[in-house]
C-alpha positions as CSV (number, residue, x, y, z in Angstrom):
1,X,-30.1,87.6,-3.0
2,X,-32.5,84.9,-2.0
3,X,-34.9,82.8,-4.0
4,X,-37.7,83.9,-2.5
5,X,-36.5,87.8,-3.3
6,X,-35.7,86.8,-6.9
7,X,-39.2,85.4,-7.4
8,X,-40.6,88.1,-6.0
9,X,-39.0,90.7,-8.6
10,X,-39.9,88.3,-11.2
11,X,-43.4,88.6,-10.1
12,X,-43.3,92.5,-9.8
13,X,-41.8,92.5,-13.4
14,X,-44.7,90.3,-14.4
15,X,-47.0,92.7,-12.7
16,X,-45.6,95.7,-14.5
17,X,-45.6,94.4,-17.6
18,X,-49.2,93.7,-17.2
19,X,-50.2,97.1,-16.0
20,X,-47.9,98.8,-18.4
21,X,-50.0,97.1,-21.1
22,X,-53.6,97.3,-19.7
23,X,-52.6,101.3,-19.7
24,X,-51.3,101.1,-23.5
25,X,-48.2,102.3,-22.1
26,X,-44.9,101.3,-23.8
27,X,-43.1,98.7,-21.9
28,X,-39.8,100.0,-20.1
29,X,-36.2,98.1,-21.4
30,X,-35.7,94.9,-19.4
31,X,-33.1,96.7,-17.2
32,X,-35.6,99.2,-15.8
33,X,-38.3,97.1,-15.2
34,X,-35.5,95.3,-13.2
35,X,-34.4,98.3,-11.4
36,X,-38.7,99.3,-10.7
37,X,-38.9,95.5,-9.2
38,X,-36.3,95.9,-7.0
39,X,-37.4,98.6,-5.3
40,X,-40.9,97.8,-5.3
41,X,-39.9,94.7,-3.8
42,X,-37.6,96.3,-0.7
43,X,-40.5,99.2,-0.6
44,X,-43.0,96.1,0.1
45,X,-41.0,94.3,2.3
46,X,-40.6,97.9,4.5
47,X,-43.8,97.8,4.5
48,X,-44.6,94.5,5.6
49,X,-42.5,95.0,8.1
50,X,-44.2,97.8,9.3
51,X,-47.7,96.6,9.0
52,X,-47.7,92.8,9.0
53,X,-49.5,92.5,6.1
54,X,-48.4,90.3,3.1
55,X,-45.6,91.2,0.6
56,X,-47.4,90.2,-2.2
57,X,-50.5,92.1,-1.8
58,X,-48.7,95.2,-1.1
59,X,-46.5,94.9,-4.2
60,X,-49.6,95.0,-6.2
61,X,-51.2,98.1,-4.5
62,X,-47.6,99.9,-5.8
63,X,-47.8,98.5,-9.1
64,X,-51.7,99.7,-9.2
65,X,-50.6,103.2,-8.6
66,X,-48.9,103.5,-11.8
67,X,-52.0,104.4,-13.5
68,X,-51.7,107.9,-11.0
């Protein structure tokens, strides 16, 4: 896996912690918070690739719909 990949699920596991907490949700076991950044990451990167828009933007609009 690339760096830039692996920061990017960092980041996405940063994100869901954060929205996990602002919902006062319990936080997932580190293992499936991996497993939800990794395929937020390849969803947003689909995406991207589809729509040219950034990676990083999208991964936050997924994350954001955890609240639905």
């Amino acid at each position: 896996m690339g760096f830039l990949k692996q920061q990017q699920e960092r980041l996405a596991i940063r994100f869901l912690k954060w929205q996990y907490q602002k919902l006062g949700k319990p936080i997932p076991p580190a293992d499936e918070l991996k497993r939800r950044a990794t395929t937020i990451v390849d969803e947003a990167h689909r995406i991207a690739r589809e729509r040219g828009q950034n990676v990083i933007s999208i991964m936050k609009a997924l994350i954001g719909d955890l609240k639905k």
